[in-house]
N, C-alpha and C positions, 0 to 999 in steps of 0.2 A: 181210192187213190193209192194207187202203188207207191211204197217209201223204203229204203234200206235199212233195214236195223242191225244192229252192232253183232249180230250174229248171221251177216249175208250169207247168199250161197249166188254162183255163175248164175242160174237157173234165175235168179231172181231176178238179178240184174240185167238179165238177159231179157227177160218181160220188162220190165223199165224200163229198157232200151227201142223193145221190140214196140209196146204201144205209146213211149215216144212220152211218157205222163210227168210233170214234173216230180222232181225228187226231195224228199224233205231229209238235207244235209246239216240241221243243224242239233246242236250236241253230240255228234262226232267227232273225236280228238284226231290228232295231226295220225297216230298208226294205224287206226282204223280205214282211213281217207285213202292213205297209201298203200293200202289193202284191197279197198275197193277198184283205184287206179291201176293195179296188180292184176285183177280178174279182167279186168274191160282189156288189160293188154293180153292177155294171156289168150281172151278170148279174138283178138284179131280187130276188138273195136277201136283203138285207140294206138297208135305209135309211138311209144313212148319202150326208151331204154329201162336194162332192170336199175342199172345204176344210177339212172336221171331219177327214177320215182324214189330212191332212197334220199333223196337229196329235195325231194319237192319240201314244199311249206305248206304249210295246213289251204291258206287260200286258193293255191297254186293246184293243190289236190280237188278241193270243190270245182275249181273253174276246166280243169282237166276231165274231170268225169260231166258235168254240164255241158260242154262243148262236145262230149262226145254221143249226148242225147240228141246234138245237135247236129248231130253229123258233118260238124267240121274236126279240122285238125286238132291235135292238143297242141296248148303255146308251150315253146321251146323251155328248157329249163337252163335256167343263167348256171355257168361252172361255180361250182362253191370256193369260196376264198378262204386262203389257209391265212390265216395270222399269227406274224409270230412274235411272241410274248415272252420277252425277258426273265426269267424267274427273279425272282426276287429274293434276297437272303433271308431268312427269316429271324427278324430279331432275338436277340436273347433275350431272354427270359428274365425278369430283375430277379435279384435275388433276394426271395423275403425275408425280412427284417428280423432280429431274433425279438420274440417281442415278451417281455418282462412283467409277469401276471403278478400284480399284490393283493394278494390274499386279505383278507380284515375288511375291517368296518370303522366307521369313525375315523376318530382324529387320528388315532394310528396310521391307517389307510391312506389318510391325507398328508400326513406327513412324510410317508414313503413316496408315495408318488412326487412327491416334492423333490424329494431325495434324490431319484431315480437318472436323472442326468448326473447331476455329479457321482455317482454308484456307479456308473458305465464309464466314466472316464477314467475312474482311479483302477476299475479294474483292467481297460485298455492298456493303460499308463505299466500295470503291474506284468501284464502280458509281454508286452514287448523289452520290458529288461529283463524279464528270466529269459527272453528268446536270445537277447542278446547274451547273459551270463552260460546260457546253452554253449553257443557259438566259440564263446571264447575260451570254455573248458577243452570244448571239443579242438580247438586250436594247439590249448596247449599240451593235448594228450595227442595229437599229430604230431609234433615240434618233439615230442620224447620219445617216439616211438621211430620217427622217422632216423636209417643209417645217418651216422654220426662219422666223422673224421678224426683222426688222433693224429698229430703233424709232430713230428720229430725233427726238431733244429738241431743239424750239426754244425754250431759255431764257426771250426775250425774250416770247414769245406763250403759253409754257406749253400748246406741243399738241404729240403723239406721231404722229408718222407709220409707220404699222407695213404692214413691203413682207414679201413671202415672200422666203424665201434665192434662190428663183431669179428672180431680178433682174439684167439688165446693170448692167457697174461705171459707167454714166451715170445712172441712172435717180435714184440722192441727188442729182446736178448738177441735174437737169432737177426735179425737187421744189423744190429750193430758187428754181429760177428761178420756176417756178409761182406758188410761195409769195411772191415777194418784190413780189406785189402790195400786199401787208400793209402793209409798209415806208413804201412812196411814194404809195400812193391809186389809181397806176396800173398797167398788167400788164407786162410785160415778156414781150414774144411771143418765139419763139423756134426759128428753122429748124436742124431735123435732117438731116446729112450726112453720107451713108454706100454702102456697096455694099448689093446688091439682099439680101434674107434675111440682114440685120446682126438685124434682131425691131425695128425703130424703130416699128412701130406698135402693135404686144406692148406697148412699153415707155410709150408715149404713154396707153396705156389703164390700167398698172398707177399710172401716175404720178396720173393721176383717182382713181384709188382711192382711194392715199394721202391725197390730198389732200379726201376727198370730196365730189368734183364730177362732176357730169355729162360725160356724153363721148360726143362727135358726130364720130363719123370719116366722111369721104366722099371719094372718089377725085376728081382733077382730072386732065385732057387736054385732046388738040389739039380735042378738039369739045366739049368745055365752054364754057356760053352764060354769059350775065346772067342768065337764070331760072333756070339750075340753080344757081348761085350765092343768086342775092335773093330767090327764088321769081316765083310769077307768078298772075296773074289768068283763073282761066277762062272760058268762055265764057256762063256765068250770072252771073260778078261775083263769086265766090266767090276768095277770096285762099288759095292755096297755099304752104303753110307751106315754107321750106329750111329744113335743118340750121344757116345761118349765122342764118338769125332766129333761131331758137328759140334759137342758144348763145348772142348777142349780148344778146336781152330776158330771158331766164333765167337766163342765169350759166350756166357750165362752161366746159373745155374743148373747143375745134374743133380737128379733125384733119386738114387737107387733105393725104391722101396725093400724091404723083408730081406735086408742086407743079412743080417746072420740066421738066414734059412738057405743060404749061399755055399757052395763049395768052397773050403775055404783057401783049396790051390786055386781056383780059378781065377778067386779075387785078389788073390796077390798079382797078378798081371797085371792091375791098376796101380801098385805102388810105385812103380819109377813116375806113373803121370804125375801121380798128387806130389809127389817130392821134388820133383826135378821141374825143370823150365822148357824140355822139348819130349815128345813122345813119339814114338813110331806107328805106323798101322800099314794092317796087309798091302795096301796099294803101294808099296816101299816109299812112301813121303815119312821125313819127319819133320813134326807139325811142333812150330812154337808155342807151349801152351799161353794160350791168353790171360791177357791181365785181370780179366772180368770172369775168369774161369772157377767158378767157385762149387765145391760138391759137397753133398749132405745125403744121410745114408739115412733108412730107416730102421729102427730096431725094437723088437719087443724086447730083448735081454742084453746085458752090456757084453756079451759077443766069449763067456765063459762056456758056453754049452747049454743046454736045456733043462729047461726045472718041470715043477707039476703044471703050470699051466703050459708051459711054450713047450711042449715035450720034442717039440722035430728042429729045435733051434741048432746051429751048430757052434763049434768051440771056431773064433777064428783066431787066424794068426796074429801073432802081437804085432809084429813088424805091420801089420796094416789097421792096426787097432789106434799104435802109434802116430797117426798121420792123420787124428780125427781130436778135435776137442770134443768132450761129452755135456748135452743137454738133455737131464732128465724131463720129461717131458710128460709129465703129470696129469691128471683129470681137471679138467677147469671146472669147477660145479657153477659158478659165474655165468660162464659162456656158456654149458649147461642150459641152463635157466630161462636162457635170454633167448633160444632156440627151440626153447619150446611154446615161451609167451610169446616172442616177437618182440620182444620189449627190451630193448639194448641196454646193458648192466652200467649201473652207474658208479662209473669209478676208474680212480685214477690211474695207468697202468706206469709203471717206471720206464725212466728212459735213460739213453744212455749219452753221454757227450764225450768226446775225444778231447782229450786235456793234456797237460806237461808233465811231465815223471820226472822227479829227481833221480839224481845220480844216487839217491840214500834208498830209496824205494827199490832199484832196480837192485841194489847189492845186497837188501835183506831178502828180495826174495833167491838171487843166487845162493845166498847162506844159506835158506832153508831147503832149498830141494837140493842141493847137495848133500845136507845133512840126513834127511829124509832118504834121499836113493841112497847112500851106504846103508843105512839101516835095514831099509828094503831089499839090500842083496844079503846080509847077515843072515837075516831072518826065511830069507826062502819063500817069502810068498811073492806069488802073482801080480806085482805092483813094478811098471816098469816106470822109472822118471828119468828119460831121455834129453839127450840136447832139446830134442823139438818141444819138451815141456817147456822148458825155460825160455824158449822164442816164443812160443806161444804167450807163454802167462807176462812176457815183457811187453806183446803184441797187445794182449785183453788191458793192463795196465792203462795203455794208452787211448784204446778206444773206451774209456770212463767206467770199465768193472773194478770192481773193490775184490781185495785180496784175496777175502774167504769163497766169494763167487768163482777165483779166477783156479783156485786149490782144486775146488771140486771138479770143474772143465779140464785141467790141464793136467791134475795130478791124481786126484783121487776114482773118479771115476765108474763109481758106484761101490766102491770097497767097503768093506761092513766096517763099523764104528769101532770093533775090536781089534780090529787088524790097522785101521787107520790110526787108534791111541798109542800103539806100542811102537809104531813106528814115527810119527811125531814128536811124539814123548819129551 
């Protein structure tokens, strides 16, 4: 009896076919079946697709290859059915339990384990207030670290000046001078003097802020003209705006940084502005100066000429020296500090309030700076105390500076202590 075995050949099946004998189909799996069904089509006995026999079923395969010793047809093969099947999410995973090995024997042992719930709870319990004392540290080290505000109540005008914490300890001084346009109808201009990277134009900018004003900073040197100053006319007639117009007719603050690296004929062109109530400019307008027109100069040296470190400084003129109150403008190691931690310096910075001036105030300081400028012209040095001192220092009086503040701004001016004694005196 002819049978297939699991390593057929055509040739075989082809004798099985040919004397028609039955076939011993069983213990052949479903790929072997579809193997055999594969040669009988190959070979022309059986009509069957290559992709129907990939799809037959193990039965379907016996009964196909039987039927075709039969010399009938092979039965059709049903289309396979696609199903489609949801995935499914696949649960998490629990998470195992931390689990608490006690070591020992005996009653020890037994006693632990006894223990072992309330041991988990007290150390739960202890978790979650250091998480909490965490949380709240870390609160309060945000809350000190985060900009801070320094608000400035001027009683008298009922307005708030509000500066971030990182402020130089000048910048209340230099507000109040701003401010104490209010006062008197006119500004009180005012040269800053300091070493190079003190922040003096940082500060000139925050002080605009406060005060909400515009702010025009522009550099001056040895090759600064009249037009870069007053503007100028170009070649179609068209008038080119400077920073000094625009602050002058519009109100703000002017910035002249590296003021005495300045030619010092140039900058006397600005004297009739700072002094006077109207100013002219190339475009022949003459321009009201505004009430909110306030200028501030920057300076490494108090404007006598150059020393060792500022060697390219120049001497300026008095007549324009005269028309500045002086703020020494210091290293702030504070502020310093605070910009290198990040960490805003804690501490209280002075302020200043606009207050009443006796008629007895006003007459001792007349008595003293007139006694002072005689002496000052005796003596021949370099110390001018002007009408404008004395409006000035009656001006600072009033916006809340004290006497000896108001000396050094108004009168003294960087003078050395030997020249300021004998003229005091």
């Amino acid at each position: 009896m002819a049978s297939i075995t699991h390593n057929f050949s055509v040739a075989e099946l082809e004798n099985v076919v040919k004397y028609g004998e039955p076939v011993h189909l069983g213990g052949l799996n479903t790929v072997t079946l579809r193997a055999a069904v594969r040669v009988l089509a190959n070979a022309g006995l059986v009509n069957v697709e290559a992709r129907d026999i990939s799809n037959m079923s193990k039965d379907l395969a016996k009964r196909t290859i039987r039927l075709a010793f039969e010399g009938r047809p092979a039965p059709e093969v049903p289309e396979p059915v696609e199903l489609e099947v949801e995935a499914e999410e696949a649960p998490e995973a629990p998470k195992a339990p931390q689990e608490v090995v006690v070591h020992g024997n005996g009653l020890e042992a037994t006693l632990l384990q006894g223990l072992l719930p309330y041991i988990q709870t007290t150390i739960d319990q202890n978790v979650q207030k250091q998480t909490g004392d965490i949380q709240a540290l870390v609160k309060q080290f945000v809350n000190e670290v985060a900009p801070r505000e320094i608000v400035i109540q001027d009683k008298i005008k009922d307005i708030e000046y509000k500066l971030p914490q990182m402020v130089h300890k000048s910048v209340p001084k230099l507000i109040a001078i701003a401010e104490a346009r209010k006062i008197h109808g006119k500004a009180v201009h005012c040269q800053l003097v300091g070493p190079a990277g003190t922040g003096k134009t940082h500060a000139v900018h925050q002080v605009a802020d406060a005060c909400g004003l515009d702010y025009y900073p522009t550099s001056v040197g040895p090759q600064t003209s009249k037009t870069d100053l007053l503007g100028f006319k170009d070649a179609h007639g068209n008038y080119n705006e400077s920073l000094v117009y625009k602050a002058v007719k519009h109100g703000g603050i002017l910035l002249l940084d590296e003021f005495d690296s300045a030619n010092a004929g140039v900058v006397t062109i600005l004297n009739s502005i700072l002094a006077n109530d109207v100013a002219s400019f190339p475009n022949g307008e003459v321009v009201e100066v505004h009430k909110d027109f306030v200028c501030f100069i920057a300076c490494n040296t108090f404007g006598r000429g150059g020393d060792r470190q500022y060697v390219g400084r120049n001497q300026l003129d008095l007549a324009s020296l005269d028309r500045f109150v002086v703020v020494e403008f210091d290293l702030d190691e504070a502020l310093e500090t605070a910009l290198v931690t990040g960490v805003a310096p804690n501490r209280q910075l002075k302020t200043f309030q606009p207050r009443q001036v006796s008629e007895a105030e006003i007459g001792q300081l007349l008595a003293d700076y007139r006694r002072w400028r005689k002496r000052a012209e005796e003596s021949s040095e370099r110390v001018h105390i002007g009408q404008r001192s004395i409006i000035f220092g009656v001006i600072l009086l009033k916006a809340g500076f004290e006497r000896d503040e108001i000396d050094e701004m108004a009168v003294w001016k960087g003078v050395s202590k030997d020249i300021r004694s004998r003229i005091a005196a």
